[in-house]
PQR file with spaces between the fields and no chain letter, atoms N, CA, C, O and H, PARSE charges and radii, in Angstrom:
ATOM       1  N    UNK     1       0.826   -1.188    0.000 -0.4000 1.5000
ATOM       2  CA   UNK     1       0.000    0.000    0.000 -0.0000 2.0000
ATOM       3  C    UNK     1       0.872    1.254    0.000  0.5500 1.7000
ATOM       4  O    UNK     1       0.288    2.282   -0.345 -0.5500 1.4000
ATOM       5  N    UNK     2       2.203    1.363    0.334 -0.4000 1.5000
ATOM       6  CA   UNK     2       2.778    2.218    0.739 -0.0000 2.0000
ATOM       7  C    UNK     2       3.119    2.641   -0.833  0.5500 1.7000
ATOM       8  O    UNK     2       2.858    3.732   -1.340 -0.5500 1.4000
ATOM       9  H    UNK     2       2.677    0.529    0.614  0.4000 1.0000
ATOM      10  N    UNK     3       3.742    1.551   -1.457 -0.4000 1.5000
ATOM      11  CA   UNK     3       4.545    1.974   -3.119 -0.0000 2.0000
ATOM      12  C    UNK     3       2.985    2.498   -3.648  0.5500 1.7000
ATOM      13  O    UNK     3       2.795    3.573   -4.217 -0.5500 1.4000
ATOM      14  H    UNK     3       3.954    0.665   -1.045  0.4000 1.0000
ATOM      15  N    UNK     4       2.124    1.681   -3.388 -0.4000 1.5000
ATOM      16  CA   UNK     4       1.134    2.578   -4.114 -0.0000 2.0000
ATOM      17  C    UNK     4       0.556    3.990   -4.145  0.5500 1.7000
ATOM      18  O    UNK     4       0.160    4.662   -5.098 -0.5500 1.4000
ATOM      19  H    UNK     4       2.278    0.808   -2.926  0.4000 1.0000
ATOM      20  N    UNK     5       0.637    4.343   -2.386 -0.4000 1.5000
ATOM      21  CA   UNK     5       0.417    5.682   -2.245 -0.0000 2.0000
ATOM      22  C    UNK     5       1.295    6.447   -3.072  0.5500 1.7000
ATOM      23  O    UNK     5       0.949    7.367   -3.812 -0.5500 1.4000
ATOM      24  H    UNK     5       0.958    3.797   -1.612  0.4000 1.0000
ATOM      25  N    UNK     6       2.693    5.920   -2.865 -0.4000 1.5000
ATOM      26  CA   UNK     6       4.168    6.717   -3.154 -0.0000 2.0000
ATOM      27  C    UNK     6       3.851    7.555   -4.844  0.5500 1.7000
ATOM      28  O    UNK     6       3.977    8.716   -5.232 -0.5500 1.4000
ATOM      29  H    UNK     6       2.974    5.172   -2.263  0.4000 1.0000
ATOM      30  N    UNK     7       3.414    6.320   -5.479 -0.4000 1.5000
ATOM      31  CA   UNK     7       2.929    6.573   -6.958 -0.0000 2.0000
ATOM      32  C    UNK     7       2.191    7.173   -6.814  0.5500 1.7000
ATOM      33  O    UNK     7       2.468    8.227   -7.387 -0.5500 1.4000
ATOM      34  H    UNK     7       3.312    5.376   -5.164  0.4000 1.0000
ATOM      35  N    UNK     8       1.037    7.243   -6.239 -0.4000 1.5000
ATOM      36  CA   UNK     8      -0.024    7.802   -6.477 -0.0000 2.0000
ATOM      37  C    UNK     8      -0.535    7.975   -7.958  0.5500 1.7000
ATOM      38  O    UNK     8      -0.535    8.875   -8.798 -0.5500 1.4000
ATOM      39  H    UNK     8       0.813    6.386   -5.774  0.4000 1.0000
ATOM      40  N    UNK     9      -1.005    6.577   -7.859 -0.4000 1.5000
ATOM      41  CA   UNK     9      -1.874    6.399   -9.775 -0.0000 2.0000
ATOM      42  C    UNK     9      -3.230    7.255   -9.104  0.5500 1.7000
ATOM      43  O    UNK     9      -3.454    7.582   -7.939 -0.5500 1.4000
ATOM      44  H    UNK     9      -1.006    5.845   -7.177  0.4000 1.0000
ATOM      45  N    UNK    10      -3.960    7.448  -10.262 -0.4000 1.5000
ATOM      46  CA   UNK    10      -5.216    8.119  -10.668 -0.0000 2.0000
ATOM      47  C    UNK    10      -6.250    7.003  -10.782  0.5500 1.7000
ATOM      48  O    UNK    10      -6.036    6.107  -11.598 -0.5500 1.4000
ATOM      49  H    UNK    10      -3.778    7.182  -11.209  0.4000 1.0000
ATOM      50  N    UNK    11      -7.250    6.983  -10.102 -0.4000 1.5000
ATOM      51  CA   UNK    11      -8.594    5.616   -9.816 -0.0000 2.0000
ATOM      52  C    UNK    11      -9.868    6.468  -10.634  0.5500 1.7000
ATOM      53  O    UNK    11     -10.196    7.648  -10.760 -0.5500 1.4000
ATOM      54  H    UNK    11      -7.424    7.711   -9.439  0.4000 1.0000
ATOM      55  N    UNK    12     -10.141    5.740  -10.889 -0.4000 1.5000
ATOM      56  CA   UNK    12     -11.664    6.507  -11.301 -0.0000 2.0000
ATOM      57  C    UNK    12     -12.825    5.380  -10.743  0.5500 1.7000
ATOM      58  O    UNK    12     -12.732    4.173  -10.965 -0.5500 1.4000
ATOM      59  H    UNK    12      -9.874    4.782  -10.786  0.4000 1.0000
ATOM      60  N    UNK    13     -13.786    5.930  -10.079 -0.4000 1.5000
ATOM      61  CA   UNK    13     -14.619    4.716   -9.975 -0.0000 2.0000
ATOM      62  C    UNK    13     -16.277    5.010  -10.736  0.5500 1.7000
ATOM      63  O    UNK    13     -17.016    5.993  -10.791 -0.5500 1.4000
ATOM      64  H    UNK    13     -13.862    6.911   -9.899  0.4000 1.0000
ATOM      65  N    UNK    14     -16.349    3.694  -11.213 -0.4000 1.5000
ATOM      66  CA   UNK    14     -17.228    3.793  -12.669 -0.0000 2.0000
ATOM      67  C    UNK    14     -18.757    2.834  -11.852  0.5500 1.7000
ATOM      68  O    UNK    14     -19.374    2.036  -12.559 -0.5500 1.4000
ATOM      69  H    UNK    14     -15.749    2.895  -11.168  0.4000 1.0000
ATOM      70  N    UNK    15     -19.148    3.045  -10.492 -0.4000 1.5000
ATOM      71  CA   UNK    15     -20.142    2.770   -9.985 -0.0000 2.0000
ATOM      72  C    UNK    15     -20.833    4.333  -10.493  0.5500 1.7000
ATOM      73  O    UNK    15     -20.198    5.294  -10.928 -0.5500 1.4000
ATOM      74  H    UNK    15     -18.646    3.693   -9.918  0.4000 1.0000
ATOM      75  N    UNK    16     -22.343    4.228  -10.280 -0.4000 1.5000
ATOM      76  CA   UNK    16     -23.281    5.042  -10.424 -0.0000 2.0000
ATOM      77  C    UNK    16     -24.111    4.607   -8.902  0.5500 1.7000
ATOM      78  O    UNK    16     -24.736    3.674   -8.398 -0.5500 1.4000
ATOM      79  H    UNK    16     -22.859    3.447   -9.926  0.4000 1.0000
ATOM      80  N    UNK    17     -23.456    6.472   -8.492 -0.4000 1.5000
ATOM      81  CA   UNK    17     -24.784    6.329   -7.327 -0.0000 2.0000
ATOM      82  C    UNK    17     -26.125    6.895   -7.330  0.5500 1.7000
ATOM      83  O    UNK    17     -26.975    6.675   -6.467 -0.5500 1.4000
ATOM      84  H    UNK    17     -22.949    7.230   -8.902  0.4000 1.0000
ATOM      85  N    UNK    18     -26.261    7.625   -8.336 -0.4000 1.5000
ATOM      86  CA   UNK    18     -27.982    7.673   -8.518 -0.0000 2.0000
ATOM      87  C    UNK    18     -28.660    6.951   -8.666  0.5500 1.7000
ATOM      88  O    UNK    18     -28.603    6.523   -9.819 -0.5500 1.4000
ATOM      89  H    UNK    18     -25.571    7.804   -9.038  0.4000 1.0000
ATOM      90  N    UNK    19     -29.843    6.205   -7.698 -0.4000 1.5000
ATOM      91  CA   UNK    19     -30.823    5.146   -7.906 -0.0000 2.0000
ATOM      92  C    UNK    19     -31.567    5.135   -8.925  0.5500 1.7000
ATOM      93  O    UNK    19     -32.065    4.062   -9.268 -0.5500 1.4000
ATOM      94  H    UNK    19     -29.890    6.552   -6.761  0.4000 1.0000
ATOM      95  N    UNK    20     -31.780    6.107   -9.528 -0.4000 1.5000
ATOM      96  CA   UNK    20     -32.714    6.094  -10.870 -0.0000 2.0000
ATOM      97  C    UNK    20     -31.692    5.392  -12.110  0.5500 1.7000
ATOM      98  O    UNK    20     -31.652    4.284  -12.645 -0.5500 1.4000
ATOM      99  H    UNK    20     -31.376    6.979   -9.250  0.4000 1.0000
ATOM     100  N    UNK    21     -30.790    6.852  -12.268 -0.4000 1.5000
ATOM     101  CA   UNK    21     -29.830    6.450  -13.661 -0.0000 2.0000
ATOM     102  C    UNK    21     -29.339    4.652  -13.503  0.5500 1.7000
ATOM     103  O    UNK    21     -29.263    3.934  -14.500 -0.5500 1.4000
ATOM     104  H    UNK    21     -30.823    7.752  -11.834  0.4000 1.0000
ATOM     105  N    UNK    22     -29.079    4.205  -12.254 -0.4000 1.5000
ATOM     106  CA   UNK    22     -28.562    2.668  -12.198 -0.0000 2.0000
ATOM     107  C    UNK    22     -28.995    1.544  -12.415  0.5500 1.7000
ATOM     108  O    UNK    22     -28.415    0.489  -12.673 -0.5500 1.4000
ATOM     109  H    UNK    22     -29.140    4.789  -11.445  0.4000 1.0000
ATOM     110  N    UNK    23     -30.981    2.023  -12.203 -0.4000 1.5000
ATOM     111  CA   UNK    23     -31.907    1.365  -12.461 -0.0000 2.0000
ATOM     112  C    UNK    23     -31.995    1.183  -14.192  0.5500 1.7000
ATOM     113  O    UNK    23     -32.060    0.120  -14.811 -0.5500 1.4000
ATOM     114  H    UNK    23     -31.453    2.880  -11.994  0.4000 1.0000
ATOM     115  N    UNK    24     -31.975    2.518  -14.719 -0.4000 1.5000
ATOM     116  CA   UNK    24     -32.341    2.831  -16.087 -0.0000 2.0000
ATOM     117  C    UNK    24     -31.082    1.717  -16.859  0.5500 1.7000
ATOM     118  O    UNK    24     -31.393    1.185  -17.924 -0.5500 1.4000
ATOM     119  H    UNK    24     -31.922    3.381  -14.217  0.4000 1.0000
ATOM     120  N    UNK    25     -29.671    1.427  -16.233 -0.4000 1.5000
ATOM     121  CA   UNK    25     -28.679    0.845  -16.938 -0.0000 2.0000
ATOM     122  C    UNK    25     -29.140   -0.226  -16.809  0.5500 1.7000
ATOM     123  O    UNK    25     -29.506   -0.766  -17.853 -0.5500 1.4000
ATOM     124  H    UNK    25     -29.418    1.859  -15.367  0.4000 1.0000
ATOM     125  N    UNK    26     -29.292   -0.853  -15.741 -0.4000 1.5000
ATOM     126  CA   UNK    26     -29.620   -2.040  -15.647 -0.0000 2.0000
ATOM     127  C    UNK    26     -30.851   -2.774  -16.717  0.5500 1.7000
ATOM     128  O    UNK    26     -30.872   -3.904  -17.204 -0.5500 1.4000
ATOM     129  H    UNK    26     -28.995   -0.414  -14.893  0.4000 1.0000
ATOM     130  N    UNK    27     -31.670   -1.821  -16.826 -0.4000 1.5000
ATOM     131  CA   UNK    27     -33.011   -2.098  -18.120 -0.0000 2.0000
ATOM     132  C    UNK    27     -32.424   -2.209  -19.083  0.5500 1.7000
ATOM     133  O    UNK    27     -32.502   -3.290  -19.667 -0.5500 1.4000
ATOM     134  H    UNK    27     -31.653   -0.903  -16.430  0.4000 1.0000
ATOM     135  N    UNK    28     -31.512   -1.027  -19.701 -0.4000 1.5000
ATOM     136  CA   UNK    28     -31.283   -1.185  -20.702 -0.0000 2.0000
ATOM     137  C    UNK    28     -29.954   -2.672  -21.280  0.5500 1.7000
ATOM     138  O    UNK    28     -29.850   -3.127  -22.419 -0.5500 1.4000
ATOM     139  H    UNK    28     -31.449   -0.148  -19.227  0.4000 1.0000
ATOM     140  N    UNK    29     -28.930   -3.194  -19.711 -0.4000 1.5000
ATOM     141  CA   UNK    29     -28.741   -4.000  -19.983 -0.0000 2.0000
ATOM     142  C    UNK    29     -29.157   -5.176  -20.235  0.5500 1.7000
ATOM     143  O    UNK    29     -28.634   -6.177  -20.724 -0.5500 1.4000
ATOM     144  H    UNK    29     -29.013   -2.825  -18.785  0.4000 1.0000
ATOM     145  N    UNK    30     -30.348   -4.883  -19.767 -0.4000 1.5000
ATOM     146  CA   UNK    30     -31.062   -6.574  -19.579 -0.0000 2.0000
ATOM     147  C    UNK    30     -31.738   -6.625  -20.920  0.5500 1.7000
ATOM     148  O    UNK    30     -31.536   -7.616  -21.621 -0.5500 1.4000
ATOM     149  H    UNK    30     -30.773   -4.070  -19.370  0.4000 1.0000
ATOM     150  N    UNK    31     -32.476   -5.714  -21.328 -0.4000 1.5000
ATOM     151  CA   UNK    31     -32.726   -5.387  -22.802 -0.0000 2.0000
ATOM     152  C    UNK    31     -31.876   -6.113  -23.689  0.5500 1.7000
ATOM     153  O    UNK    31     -32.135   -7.205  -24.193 -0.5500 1.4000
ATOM     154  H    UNK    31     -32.641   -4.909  -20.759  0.4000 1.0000
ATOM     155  N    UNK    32     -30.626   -5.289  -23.878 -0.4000 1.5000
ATOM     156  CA   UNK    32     -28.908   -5.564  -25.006 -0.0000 2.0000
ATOM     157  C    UNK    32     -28.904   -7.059  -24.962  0.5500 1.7000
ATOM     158  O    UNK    32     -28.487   -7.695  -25.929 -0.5500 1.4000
ATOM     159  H    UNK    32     -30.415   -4.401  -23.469  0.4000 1.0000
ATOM     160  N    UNK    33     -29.430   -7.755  -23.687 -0.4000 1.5000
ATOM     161  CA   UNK    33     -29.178   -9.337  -23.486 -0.0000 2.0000
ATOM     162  C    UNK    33     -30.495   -9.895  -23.908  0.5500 1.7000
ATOM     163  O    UNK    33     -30.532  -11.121  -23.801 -0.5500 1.4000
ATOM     164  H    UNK    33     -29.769   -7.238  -22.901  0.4000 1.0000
ATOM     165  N    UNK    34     -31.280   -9.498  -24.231 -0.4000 1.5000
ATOM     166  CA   UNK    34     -32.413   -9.798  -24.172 -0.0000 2.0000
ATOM     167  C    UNK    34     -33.126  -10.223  -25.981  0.5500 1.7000
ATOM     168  O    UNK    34     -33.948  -10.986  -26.488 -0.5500 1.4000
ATOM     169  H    UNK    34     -31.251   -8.503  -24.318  0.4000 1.0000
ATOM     170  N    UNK    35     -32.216   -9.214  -26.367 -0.4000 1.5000
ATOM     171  CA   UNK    35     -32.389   -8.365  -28.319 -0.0000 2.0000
ATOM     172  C    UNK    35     -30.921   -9.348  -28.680  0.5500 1.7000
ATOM     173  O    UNK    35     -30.855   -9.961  -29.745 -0.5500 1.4000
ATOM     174  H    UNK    35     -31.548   -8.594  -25.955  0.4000 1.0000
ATOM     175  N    UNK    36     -30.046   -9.385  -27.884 -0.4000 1.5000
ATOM     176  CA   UNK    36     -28.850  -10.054  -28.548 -0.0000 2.0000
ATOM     177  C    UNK    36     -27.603   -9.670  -28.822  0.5500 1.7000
ATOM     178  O    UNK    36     -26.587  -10.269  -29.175 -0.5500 1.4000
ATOM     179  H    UNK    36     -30.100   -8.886  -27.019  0.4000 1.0000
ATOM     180  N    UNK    37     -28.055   -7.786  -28.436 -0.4000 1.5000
ATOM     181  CA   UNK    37     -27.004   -7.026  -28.709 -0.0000 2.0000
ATOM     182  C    UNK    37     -25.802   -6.849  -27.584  0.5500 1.7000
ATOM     183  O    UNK    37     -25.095   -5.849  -27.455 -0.5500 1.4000
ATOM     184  H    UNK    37     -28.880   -7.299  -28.149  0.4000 1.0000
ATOM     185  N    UNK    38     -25.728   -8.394  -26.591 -0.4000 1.5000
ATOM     186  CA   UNK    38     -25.167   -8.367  -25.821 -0.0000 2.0000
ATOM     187  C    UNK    38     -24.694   -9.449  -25.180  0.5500 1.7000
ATOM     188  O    UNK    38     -25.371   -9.837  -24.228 -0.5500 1.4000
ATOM     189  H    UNK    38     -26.303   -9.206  -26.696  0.4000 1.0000
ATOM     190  N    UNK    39     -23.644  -10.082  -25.462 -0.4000 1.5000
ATOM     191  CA   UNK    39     -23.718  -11.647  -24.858 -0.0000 2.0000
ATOM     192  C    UNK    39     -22.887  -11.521  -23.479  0.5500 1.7000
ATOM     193  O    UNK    39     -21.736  -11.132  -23.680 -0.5500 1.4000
ATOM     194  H    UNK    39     -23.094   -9.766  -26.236  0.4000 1.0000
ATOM     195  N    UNK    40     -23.167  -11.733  -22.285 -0.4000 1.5000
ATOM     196  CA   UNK    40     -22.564  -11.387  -21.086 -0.0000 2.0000
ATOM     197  C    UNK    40     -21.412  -12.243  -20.646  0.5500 1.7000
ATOM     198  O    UNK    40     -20.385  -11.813  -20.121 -0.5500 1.4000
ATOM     199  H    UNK    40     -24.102  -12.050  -22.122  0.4000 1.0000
ATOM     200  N    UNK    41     -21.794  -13.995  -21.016 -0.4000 1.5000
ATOM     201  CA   UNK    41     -20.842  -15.055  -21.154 -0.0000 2.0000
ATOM     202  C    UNK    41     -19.444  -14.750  -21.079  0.5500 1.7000
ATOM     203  O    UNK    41     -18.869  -15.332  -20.158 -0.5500 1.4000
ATOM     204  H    UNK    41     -22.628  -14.345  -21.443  0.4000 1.0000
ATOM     205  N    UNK    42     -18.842  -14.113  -21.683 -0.4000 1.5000
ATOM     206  CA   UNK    42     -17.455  -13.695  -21.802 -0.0000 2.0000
ATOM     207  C    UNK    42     -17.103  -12.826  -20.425  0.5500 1.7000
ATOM     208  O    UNK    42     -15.906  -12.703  -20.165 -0.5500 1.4000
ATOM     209  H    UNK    42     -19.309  -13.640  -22.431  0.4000 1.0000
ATOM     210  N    UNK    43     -17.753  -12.417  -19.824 -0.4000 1.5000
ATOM     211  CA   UNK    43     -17.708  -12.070  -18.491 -0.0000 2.0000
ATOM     212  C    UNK    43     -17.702  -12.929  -17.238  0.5500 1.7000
ATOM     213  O    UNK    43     -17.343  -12.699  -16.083 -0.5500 1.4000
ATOM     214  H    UNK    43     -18.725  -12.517  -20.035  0.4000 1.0000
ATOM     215  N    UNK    44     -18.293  -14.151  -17.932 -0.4000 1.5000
ATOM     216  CA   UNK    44     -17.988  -15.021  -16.590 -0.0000 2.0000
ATOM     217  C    UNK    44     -17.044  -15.763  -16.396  0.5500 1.7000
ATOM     218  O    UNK    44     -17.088  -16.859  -16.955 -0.5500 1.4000
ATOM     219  H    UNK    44     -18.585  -14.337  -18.870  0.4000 1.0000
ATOM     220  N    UNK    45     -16.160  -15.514  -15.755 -0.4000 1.5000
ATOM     221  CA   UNK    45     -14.884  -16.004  -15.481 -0.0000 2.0000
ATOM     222  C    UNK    45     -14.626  -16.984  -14.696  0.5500 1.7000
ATOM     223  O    UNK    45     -13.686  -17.761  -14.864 -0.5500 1.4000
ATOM     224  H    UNK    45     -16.124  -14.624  -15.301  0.4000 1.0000
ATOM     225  N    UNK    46     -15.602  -17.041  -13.587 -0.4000 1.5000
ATOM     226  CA   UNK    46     -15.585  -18.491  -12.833 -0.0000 2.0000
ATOM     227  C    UNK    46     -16.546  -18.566  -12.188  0.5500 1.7000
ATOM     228  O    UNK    46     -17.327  -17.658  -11.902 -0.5500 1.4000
ATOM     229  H    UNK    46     -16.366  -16.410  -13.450  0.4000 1.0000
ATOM     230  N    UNK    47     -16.592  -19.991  -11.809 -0.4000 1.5000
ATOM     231  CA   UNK    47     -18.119  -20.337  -11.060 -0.0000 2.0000
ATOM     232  C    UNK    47     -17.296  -20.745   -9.688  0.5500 1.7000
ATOM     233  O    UNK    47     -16.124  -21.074   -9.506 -0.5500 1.4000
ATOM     234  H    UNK    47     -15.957  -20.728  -12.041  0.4000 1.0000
ATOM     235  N    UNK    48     -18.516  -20.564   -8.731 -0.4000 1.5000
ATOM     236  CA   UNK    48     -18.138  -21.071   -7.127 -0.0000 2.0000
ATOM     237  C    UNK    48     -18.966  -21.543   -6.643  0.5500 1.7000
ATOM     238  O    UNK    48     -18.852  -21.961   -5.491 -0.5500 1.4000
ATOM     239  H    UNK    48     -19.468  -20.297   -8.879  0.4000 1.0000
């Protein structure tokens, strides 16, 4: 943690805390998966 502070890289965090807009992504992802324009598979990396 320390070399990391030392660097100090740049984070961005790509959560959405507005309850509406997060809701609205989520529709429209489920949609993209839904139409085809979205295969999620390649995202799953492992099962537990």
């Amino acid at each position: 943690m320390q070399l990391w502070n030392w660097r100090g890289p740049g984070l961005i965090n790509a959560h959405e805390r507005n309850a509406t807009v997060y809701a609205r992504g989520v529709r429209e992802e489920i949609g993209a998966i839904e139409t085809g324009r979205l295969d999620p598979f390649f995202l799953l990396t492992h099962i537990y």
